[in-house]
N, C-alpha and C positions, 0 to 999 in steps of 0.2 A: 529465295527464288527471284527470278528477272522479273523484273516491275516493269510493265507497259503501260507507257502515256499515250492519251491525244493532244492536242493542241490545236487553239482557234482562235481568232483574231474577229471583232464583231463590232458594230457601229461604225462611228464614222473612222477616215483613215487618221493614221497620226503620224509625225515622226518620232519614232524609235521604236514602232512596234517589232520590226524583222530586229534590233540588236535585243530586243526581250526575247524571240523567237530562238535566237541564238544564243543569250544566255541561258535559257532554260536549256535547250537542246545539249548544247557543250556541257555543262554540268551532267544532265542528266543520263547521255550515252559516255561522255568520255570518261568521268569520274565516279559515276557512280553504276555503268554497265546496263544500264536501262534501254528500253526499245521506246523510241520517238516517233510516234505519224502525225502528223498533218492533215484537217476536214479545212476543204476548202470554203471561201466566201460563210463564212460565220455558220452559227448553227443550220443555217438552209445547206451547208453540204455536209455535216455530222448528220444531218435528219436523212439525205440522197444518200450517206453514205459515197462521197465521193473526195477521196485523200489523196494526200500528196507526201512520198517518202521525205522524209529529214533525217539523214543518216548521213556521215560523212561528205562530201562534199557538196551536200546542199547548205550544211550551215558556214559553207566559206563567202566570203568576200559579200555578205549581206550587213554585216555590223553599217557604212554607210551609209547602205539605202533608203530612201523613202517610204513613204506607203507599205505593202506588205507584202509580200511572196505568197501568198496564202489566199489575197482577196477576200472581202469581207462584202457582208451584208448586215439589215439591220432588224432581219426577217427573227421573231420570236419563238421559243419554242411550241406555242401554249396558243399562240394566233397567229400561222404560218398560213400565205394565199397560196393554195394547191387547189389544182384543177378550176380554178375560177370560183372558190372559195375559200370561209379564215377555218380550219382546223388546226384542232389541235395535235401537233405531234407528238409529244412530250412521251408518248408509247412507242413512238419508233425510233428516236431518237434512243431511249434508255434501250430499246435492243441491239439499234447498230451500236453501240457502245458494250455488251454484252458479247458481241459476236464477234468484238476485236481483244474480247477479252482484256479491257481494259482495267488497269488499278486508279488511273485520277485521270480528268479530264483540267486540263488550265485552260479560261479560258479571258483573253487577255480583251479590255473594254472598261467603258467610261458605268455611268451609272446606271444606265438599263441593262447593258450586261452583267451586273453584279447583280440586280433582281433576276434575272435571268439563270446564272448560274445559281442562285439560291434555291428557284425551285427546281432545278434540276436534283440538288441536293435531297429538298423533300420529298424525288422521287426516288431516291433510295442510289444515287451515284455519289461518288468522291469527286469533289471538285474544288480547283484552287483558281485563285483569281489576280491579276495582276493591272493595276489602275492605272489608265489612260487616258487621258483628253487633254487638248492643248486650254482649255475652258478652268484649268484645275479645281472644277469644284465637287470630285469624290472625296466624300467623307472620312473620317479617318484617317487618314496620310497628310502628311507635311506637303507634297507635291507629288504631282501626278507627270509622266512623262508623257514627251509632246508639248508642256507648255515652255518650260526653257525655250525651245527650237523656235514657235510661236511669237515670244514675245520679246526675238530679238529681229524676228520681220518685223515686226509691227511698231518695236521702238526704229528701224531704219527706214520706215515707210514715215513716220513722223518728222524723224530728220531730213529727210526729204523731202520733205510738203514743208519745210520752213522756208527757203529758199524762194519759192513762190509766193507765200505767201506773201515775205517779206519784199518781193521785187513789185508783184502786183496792189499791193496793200488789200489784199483780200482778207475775209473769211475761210479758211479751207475747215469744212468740218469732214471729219473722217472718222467711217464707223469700223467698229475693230469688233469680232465674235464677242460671245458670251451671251446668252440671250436668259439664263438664270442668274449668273453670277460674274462680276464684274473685277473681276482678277485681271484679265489680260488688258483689259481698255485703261485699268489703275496703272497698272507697271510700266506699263507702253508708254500714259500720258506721262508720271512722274518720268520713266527713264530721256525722253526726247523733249520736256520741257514742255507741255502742251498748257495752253492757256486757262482753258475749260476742260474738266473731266467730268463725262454725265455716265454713271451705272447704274442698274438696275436696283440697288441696294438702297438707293439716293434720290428719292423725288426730288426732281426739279422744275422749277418754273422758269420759265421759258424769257420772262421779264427780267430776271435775275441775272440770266445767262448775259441777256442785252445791254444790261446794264452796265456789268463786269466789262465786256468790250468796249464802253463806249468812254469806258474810264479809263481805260489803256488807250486811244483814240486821242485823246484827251493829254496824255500825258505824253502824248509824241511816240507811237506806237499804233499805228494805224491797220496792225495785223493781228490776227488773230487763229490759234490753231486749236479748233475742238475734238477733244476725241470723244468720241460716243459709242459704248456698247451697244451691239445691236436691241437689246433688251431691254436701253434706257427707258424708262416711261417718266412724262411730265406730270404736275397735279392734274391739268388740264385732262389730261387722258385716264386717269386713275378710275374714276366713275363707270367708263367705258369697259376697263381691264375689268373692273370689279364683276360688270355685267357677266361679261361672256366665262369668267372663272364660275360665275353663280351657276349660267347654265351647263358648263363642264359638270359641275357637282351633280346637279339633277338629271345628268343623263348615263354620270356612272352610277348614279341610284339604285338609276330602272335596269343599267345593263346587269346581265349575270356575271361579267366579271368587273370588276371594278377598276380594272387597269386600260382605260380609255384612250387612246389616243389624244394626244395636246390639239386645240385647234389652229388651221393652220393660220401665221402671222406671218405677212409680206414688212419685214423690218425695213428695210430698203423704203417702205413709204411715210415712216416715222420719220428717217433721216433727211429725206429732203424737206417733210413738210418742215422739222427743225429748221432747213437752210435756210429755206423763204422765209420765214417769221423771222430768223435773226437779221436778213436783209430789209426786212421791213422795216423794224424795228432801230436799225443803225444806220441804214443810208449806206452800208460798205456792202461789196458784190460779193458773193457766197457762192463757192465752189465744192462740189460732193467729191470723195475717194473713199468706195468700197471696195475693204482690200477683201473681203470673200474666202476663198477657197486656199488662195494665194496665202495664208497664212499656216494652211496645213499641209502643204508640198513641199517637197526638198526632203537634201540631207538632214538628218537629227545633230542638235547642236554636240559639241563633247559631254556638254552635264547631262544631256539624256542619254546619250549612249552609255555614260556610266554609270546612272541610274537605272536604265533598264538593265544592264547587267547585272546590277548589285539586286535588282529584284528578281530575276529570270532566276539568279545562280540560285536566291534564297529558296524557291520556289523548286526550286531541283532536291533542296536539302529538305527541306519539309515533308517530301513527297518520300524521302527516304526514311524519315521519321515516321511517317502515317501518317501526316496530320493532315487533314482535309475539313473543306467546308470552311477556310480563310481565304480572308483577300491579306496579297503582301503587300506590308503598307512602309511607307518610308517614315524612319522615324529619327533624326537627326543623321548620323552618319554609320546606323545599324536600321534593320528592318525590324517588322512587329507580323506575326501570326495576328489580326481582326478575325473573330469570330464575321461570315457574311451576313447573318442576322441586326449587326450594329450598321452594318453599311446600303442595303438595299433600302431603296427607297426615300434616302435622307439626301441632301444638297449639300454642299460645303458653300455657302455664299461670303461677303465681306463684310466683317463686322463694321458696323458707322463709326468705331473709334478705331481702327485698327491701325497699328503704326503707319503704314504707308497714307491712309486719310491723311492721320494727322501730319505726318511729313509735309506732305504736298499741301495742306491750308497754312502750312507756317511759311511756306514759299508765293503764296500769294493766286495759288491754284483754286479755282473757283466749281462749286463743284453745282452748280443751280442752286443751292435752298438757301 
């Protein structure tokens, strides 16, 4: 019998989600004869029940594109705000889903979609999942697409801030995403040569950091370029972080469901208080570049477009298999069926020895500690 799909695209944007969009889709209508729709803006339009056809020439001339044809949200199923409060939809959802007589739901997203799509699963749907964030820290997968494309802004934003530096003998510190794991501000700093590399993964101290500069200063090198994840935390601040995670805990305690909201963290005032302290600290002038948003716009590089295709297509095959309740994970130069149960919930962050570390401290990369 014809196997009908939905498809949804959820969290933040990426590039390459319209060429997953499209490998799934071409697979799925062209080669395997299956019906394809489309809920707009993430689960909030599967819950409105509001779609968008993907048939024939909606999947052309999107492999390029940016962002998503589909728009997303980052509205959950479980604590959607309707009518000026959080409800839970998770019941109309599983009936609009019902009444399109659907066989699997994909739905394409970083790691709270993958919690997401899990309990959708518990609530008695087929659902498969395909891993996104330019941050690449979903679990399970070798890489997540979107951060290819990522973290060749971010190493040309580097290359580019050298040139000033070097003319003005500045400081330029510059903060690159990642605010759990410190993938993209590692790559970025290794790939563009950056002086200092501070992630989340790596307490640093802030004296350290000044130090390293002043020693380069010293050596007839009067510039310096730091990248910093947004997420870096110093020791200095550690006690602080500690605090407000303590009260994160005690407040999913008390709530009835346990899945709380993060509190909100203005990164952006980490990075400059960084600036000033290393200006203090050196006597050399410190200049801020937050590349922001700027790092998740644009065309998808070639390695995600063919990444998301090799996952879109696998994810077409699966669904013709039956198999459901996997996220498709990239596994060398094949994928893997992950039960979602291994993946929700969990972080992929960067191990403290991991080859790239050690790379970049054998080059003389200083990382705070």
């Amino acid at each position: 019998m014809t196997k009908y799909i939905g498809i949804l695209t959820a969290g933040g944007d990426s590039p390459g989600l319209n060429a997953a969009i499209r490998g799934v889709g071409k697979a799925a209508v062209g080669h395997y004869g299956m019906h394809l729709v489309g809920f707009r803006d993430g689960f909030r339009g599967l819950m409105e029940n509001r779609t968008a056809p993907l048939e024939g020439g909606q999947l052309s001339g999107i492999l390029t594109l940016g962002g998503t044809i589909l728009g997303t949200s980052r509205d959950k199923p479980h604590k959607m705000p309707v009518g000026g409060k959080i409800r839970d939809m998770t019941d109309t959802i599983v009936g609009n889903y019902r009444d399109h007589q659907l066989d699997c739901l994909v739905c394409l997203g970083g790691g709270g979609t993958q919690k997401n799509a899990l309990r959708l699963k518990e609530a008695g749907l087929n659902v498969i999942t395909l891993p996104k964030t330019i941050d690449n820290d979903v679990t399970m997968t070798d890489i997540t697409f979107g951060f290819d494309t990522a973290l060749g802004i971010a190493t040309e934003a580097v290359d580019r801030l050298h040139s000033t530096a070097h003319s003005h003998h500045r400081i330029i510190v510059v903060e690159i995403m990642g605010h759990r794991a410190g993938w993209l501000a590692l790559g970025a700093g290794i790939a563009g040569g950056a002086d200092v590399i501070l992630i989340p993964e790596i307490l640093y101290n802030v004296d350290s950091v000044a130090a390293a500069i002043k020693r380069r200063s010293r050596g007839g090198k009067p510039f310096s370029i730091v990248a910093v994840a947004e997420g870096a935390i110093s020791t200095q601040e550690q006690a602080r972080q500690a605090a407000m995670e303590d009260k994160k805990a005690k407040k999913a305690k008390k709530a009835k469901d346990a899945d709380v909201e993060e509190p909100e963290i203005v990164y952006a005032d980490r990075t400059i208080k960084l600036a000033q302290q290393l200006e203090a600290l050196t006597g050399l002038e410190a200049r801020i570049t937050i590349l922001g948003h700027l790092q998740r716009g644009g065309a998808p590089s070639a390695a995600d477009r063919i990444l998301s295709t090799r996952l879109g297509t696998a994810a077409a095959d699966l669904i013709a298999e039956g198999r459901y309740g996997v996220m498709v994970a990239a596994r060398g130069e094949a994928t893997e069926a992950v039960p979602l149960e291994d993946v929700a919930g969990k972080i992929k962050t960067v191990p403290v020895d991991h080859p790239w570390v050690e790379s970049a401290r054998r080059v003389e990369t200083n990382f705070g500690d």
